[in-house]
N, C-alpha and C positions, 0 to 999 in steps of 0.2 A: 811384295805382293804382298777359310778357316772356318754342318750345317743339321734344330730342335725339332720337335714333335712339329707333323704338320697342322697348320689351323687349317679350317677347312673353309669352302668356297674360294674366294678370290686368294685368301695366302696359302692354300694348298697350291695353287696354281703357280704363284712366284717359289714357294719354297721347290717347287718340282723345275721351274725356271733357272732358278738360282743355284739348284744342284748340279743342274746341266750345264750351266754355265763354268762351273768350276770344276768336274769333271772332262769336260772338254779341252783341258787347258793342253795339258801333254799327255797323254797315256801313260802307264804305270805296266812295268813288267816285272819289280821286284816287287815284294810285302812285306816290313819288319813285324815279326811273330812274337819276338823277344820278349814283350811288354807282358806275358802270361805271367812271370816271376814275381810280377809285382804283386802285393798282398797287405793288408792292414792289419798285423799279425802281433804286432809291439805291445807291450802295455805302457801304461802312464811314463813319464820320460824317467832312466833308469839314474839310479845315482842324485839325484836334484838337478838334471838338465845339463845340457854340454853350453859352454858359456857363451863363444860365439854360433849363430846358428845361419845358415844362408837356405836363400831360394828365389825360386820366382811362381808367378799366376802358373795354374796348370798348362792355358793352354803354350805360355814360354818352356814348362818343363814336358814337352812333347815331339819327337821327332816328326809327325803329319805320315805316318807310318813310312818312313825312311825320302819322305818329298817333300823338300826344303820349298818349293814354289808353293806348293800349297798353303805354308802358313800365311800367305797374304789375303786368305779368307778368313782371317780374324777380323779384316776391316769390314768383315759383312754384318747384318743383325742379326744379335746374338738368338733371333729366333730360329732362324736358318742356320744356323751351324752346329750341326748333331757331335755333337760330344766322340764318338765313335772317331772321326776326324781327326783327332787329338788325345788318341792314348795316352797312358802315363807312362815316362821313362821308366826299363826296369828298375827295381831295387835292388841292394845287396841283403843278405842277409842279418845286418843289422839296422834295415830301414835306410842307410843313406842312398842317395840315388848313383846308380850306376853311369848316368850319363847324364851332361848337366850343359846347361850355355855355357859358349866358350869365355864370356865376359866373368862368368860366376865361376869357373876353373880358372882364370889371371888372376881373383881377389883370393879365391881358399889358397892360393900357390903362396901368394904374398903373407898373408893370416899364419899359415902353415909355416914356414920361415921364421915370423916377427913372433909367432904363442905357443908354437908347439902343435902336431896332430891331433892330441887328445881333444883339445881346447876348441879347433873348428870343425862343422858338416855341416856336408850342402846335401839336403834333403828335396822331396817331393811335398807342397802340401800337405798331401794325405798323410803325410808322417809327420808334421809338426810335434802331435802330440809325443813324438819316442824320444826325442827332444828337446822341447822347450820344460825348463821347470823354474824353481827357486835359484837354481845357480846359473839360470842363462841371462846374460847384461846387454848383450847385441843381438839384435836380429837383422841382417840384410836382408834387403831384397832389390831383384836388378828387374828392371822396365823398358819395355820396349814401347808401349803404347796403354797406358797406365788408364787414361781419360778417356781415348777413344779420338782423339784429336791428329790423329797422325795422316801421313797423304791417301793411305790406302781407306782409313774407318770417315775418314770425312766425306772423302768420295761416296762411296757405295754404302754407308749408312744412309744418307741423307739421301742417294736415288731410291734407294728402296723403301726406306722409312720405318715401316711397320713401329717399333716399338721405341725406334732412337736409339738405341743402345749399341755399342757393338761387343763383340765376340770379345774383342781385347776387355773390355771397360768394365763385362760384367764378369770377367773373370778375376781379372784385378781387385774387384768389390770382394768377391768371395773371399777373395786371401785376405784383404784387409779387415773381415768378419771372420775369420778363423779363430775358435774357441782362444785355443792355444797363445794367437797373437794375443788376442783383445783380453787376457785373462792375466798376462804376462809384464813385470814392471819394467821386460827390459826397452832399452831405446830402441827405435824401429828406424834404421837408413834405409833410403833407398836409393840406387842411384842408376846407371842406362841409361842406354840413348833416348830411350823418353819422358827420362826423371823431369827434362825439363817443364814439362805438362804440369804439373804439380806445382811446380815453382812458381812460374808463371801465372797460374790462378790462386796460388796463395791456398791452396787445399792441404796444406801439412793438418790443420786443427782439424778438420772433417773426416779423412783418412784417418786421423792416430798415427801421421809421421811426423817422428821427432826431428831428424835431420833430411834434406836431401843435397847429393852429393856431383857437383855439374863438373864434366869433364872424364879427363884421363886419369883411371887411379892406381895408379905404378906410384908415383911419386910422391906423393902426400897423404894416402890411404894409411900408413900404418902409424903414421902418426894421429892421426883424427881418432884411430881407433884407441891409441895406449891413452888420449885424453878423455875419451868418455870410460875406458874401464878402472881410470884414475878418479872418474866423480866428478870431470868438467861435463856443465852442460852447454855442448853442441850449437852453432850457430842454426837458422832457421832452413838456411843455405846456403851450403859452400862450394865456392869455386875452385879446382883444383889444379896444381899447376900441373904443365908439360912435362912427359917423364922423356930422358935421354934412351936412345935405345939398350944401352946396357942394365937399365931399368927394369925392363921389359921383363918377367924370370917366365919360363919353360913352366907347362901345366905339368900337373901331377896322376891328374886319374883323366880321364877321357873325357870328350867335348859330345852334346848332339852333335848329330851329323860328322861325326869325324872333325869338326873344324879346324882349321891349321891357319893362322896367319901367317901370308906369306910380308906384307907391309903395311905400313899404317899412313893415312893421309891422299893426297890425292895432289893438292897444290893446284888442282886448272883455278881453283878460285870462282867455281858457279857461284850467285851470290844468292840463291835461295838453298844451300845445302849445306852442312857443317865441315861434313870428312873433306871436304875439296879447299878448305881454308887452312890444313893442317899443313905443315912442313909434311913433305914424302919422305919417308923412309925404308927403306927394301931392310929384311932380316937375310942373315946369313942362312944359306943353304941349308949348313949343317944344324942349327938353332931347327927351321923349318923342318928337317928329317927327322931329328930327336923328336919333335911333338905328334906329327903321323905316326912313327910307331907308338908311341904314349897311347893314341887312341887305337891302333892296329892288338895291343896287346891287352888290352882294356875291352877287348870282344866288338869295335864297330865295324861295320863293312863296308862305309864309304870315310873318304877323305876328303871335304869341301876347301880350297884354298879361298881364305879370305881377305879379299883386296877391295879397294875401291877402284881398281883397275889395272887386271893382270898384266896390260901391255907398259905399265911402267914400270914394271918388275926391275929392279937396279936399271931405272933407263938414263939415259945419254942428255945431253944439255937440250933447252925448247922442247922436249918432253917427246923426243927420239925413243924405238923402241931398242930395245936390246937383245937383237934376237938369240946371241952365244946366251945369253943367261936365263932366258924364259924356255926355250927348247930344252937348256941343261935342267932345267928346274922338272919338269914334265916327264925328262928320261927318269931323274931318281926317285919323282913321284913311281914312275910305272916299275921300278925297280923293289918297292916294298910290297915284302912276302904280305898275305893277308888280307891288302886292299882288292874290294871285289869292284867297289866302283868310286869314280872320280866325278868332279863336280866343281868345277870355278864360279864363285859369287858372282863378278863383276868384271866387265870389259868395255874400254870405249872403241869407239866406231875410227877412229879419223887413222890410228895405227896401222889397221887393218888394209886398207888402203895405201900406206905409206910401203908396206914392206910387207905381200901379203903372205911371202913364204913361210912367215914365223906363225900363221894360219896353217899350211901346209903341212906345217914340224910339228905341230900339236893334234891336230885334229884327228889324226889317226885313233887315238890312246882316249881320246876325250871318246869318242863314238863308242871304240870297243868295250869302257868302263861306264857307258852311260846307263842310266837307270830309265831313260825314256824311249816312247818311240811314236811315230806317229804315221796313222794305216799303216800299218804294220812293218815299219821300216824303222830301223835303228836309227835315232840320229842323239847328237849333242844339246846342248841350251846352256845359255848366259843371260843374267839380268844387262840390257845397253840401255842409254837414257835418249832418246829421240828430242823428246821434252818438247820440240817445236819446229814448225820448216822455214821460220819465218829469219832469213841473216840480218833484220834491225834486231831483234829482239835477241838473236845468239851475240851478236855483238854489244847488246847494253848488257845482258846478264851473266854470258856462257862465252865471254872471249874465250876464254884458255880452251877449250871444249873441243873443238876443232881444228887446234895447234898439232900438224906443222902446218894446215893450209889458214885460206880467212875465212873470216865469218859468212863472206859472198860464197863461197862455197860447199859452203854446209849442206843444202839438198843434195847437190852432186855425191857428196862425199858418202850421206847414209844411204842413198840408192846403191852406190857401187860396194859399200862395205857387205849389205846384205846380200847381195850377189854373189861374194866370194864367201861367206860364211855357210851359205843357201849349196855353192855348191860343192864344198865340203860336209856337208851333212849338219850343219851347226846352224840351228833356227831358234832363232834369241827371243828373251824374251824383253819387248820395249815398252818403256813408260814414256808417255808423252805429258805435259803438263799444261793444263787448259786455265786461264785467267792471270797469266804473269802480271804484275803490276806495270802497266803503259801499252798492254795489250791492244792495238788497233785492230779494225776489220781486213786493213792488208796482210795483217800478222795473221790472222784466223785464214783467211785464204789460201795466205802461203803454205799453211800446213795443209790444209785439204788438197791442194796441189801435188804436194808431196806425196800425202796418202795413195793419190791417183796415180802416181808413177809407182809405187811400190805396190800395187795390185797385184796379185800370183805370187809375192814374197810368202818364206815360208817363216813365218815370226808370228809370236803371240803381244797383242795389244792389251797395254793395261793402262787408260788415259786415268789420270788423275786433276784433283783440284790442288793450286796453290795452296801450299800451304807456308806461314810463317815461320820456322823453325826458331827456337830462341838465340842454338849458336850462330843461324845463319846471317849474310850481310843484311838481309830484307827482313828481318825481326820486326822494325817498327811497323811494316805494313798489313794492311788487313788481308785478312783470310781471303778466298776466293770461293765462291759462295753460289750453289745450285740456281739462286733468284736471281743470279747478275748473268749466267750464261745466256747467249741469242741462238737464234736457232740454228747458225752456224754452225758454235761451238757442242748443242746440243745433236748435229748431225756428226762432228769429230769422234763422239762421246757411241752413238747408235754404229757409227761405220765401222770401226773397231772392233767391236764385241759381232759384228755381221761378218767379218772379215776372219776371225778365231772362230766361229760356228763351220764357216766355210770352209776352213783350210784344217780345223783339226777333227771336226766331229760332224761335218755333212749328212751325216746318219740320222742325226740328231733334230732336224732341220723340221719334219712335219711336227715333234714333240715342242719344240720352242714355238713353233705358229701357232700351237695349242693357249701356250703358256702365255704368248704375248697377248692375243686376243684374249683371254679372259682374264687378262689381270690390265689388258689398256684402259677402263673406265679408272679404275684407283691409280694410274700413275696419270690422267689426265686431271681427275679433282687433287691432284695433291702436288702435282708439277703447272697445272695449265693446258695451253690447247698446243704450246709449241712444240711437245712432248709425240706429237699425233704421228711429224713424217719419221721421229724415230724409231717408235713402236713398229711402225710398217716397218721401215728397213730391216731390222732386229728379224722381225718373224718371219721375214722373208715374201711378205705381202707387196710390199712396194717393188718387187721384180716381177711377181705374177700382174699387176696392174699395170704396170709402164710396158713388160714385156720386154723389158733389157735387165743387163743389169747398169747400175746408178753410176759405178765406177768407171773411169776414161783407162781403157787397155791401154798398159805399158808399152812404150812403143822401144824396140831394141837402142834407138839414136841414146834414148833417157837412160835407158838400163843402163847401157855401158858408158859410161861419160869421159872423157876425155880429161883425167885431172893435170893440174899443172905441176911441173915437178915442181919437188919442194925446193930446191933453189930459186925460182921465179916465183913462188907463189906467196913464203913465208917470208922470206929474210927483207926482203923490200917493203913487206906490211910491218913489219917490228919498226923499222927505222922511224914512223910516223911518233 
């Protein structure tokens, strides 16, 4: 899946739309308070600066007051996204930040190890200045969406427009305008999953970044570093190699969000995604426990397990789940003192399905640690990727995706996954992805098809545009792009966000018919006239005029679908 002052007339009305719209997403029954500690209290950096110095944009150093889904409203305009959204992590006492990205607690671990304690901190912006001085030679910083270029700031910047900018992009500016940095002779890396933004448009000389650093940095990190505090100057950008899991070291101070990875990679092989091209590898248990307490005793009160999909947690051959070691994993999560609430990244759909008991073994502990609810009923959520209902296009892009069945079965499959998650209390949250490269109109169909059987699903919709990733297979191809959607995929994009009004914030419904009526003339001059039957859908006008609703009722035959086992279904499609 991040909202300024309102402008008044028509962008009061989208900023008041826009609030609502992300406000609606899951209810919130917790609030982190914590962030009071923090204070700009330091003077000039003590000593002549600590030498290596780490961070990220503010809104990376922010928990979204303990609601990890919400940072995906960074991809919104940076006009809309009230700061208030994005507290600062506390601080300690000496300005370093108490709670940090988990990617920027794997490099300080490594730093820490290769130069000594004294020598690294990972700080908040606002403390640059306690510091950066005469004796600082590094400065990192990790990126998640640096440019604004990523699936979520491309989408919804570009729907909503207003200034162009998003939330990520002008945040990222501000750091890279930081007194501190720009005042500062040392080398600037950056590196994160969305260093490659930078790379890609050749922005190191415009930023002020001296190196950026593409990949996994376990394994070649501590070298690149002992070469720049040795006086070599840094490539413009480095590729870094693959680290072995024993590579991998255990954080040392606490992660936002509790984060814990439980494995790295993913291996289905999407060809628009990076992490799914990696070798999969499951950490050991005990590796996994030592870093929850790390964060358990380090003061956070959630535990987020991060995966690219928890059901391959040490899985089985053809990407089988493992249900003895995902259930075990879950019990020794519920087994640490301290954890108030639990939280899983990531999960696919096709597992769930295959063996839905290992749904069953979990969902209890996910529910009772959950931080969400929706009208007023406790339930769970997981990021799943829908991405399309179309099986030509799960088959050219997303074979693996759907493994152990075939790509012909893929509606069946996320109709009945949601079903069983639905009725374990566990309402995910799905991105779908509109403009794949070789996109037909039977592919658009097929997905609205889809949509239509999963009418009354209790899931939150977050469609997105193509996007190119640099690591992913489809790198060379173009963006996908607001101007090339037909009114189709412009109804995919409106039925979705009608569908999250409906199912989580219905209350809501006469304030967004407000919001959409006075703000449809500016999404018409700035989208076109095909923009027209979305707005109605959205505001809830196109049910008061038709006098239905636009959706085809799920009919139980589709709910519950009849899969094939996985002996007939898989092992005979492999053989091809």
């Amino acid at each position: 899946m991040h909202i300024k002052e309102s402008a008044p007339g028509i962008g009061a009305a989208i900023t008041a739309m826009a609030d609502r719209f992300i406000e609606s997403g899951l209810s919130k029954i917790v609030t982190w308070s914590g962030w009071e500690s923090y204070g700009r209290t330091g003077e000039a950096a003590s000593q002549g600066g600590v030498k290596i110095v780490l961070t990220a944009s503010s809104i990376e150093m922010s928990d979204f007051n303990l609601n990890p889904f919400l940072a995906f409203a960074g991809g919104f305009p940076q006009v809309l996204v009230q700061k208030k959204l994005y507290p600062p992590v506390p601080s300690n006492e000496d300005g370093s930040a108490k709670f940090a990205p988990y990617g920027l607690r794997k490099v300080e671990s490594l730093l820490i190890d290769e130069f000594g304690e004294e020598n690294v901190v990972v700080t908040h912006p606002h403390n640059l200045h306690r510091f950066i001085g005469p004796n600082t030679e590094i400065i990192g910083i990790t990126t998640m969406d640096p440019l604004g270029t990523g699936f979520v700031s491309r989408t919804y910047t570009s729907i909503l427009g207003l200034n162009g900018r998003s939330a990520t992009l002008a945040e990222f500016e501000d750091l890279m305008n930081d007194p501190s940095i720009r005042g500062s002779k040392a080398k600037v890396i950056v590196g994160g999953s969305g260093a490659w933004q930078i790379s890609e448009l050749k922005m190191q000389d415009a930023l002020g970044v001296t190196s950026v650093l593409m990949g996994q940095a376990e394994r070649s990190l501590p070298a690149i570093m002992r070469d720049i505090l040795r006086g070599s100057v840094p490539d413009r950008t480095i590729p870094m190699d693959t680290p072995s899991p024993d590579e991998v070291p255990l954080i040392k101070k606490p992660a936002i969000y509790g984060t814990v990875e439980i494995m790295r990679g993913c291996g289905r092989g999407c060809s628009f995604c990076s992490p799914t091209l990696r070798h999969c590898h499951s950490f050991l248990l005990d590796h996994i426990v030592k870093e929850a307490e790390v964060n358990v005793r380090g003061g956070t009160r959630m535990i987020i397990l991060q995966t690219d999909d928890v059901f391959l947690y040490r899985g089985k051959e053809r990407f089988l789940p493992n249900k003895e070691a995902i259930v075990g994993l879950f019990r020794a999560m519920g087994m640490i003192e301290g954890m108030e609430y639990l939280q899983v990244a990531h999960a696919s759909l096709a597992p769930v399905v295959y063996d839905p008991s290992i749904v069953e073994g979990i969902a209890p502990l996910l529910v009772d640690r959950s931080t969400w609810t929706c009208r007023n009923k406790r339930c769970a959520s997981v990021e799943v990727g829908i991405e399309s209902g179309s099986p030509r296009l799960m088959r050219q892009h997303m074979r693996g995706k759907m493994l152990p069945y075939p790509p012909e079965q893929w509606p069946d499959v996320v109709v009945r996954s949601i079903e069983i998650l639905n009725d374990h209390d566990i309402y995910p949250l799905a991105t779908l992805i509109l403009g794949l490269p070789g996109e037909t109109d039977e592919d658009i169909h097929a997905t609205v098809e889809l949509l239509e059987r999963l009418d009354g699903s209790k899931l939150f919709y977050v469609p997105l545009l193509f996007t190119s990733e640099e690591e992913s297979k489809l790198r060379q191809q173009r963006h996908g792009a607001l101007r090339d959607l037909d009114e189709d995929q412009w109804g995919i994009l409106s039925s979705c966000w009608k569908h999250n009004i409906d199912v989580w914030s219905p209350e809501r419904a006469r304030s967004i018919l407000l919001a959409s009526t006075m703000s449809g003339p500016y999404f018409w001059m700035k989208h076109g006239s095909k923009v027209l039957a979305p707005i109605l859908r959205v505001s809830g006008l196109e049910d008061r005029l038709i006098g239905r609703k636009a959706a085809i009722p799920c009919q139980p035959n589709f709910c519950t679908p009849e899969i094939q086992p996985i002996e007939d279904a898989m092992y005979e499609k492999t053989e091809e």
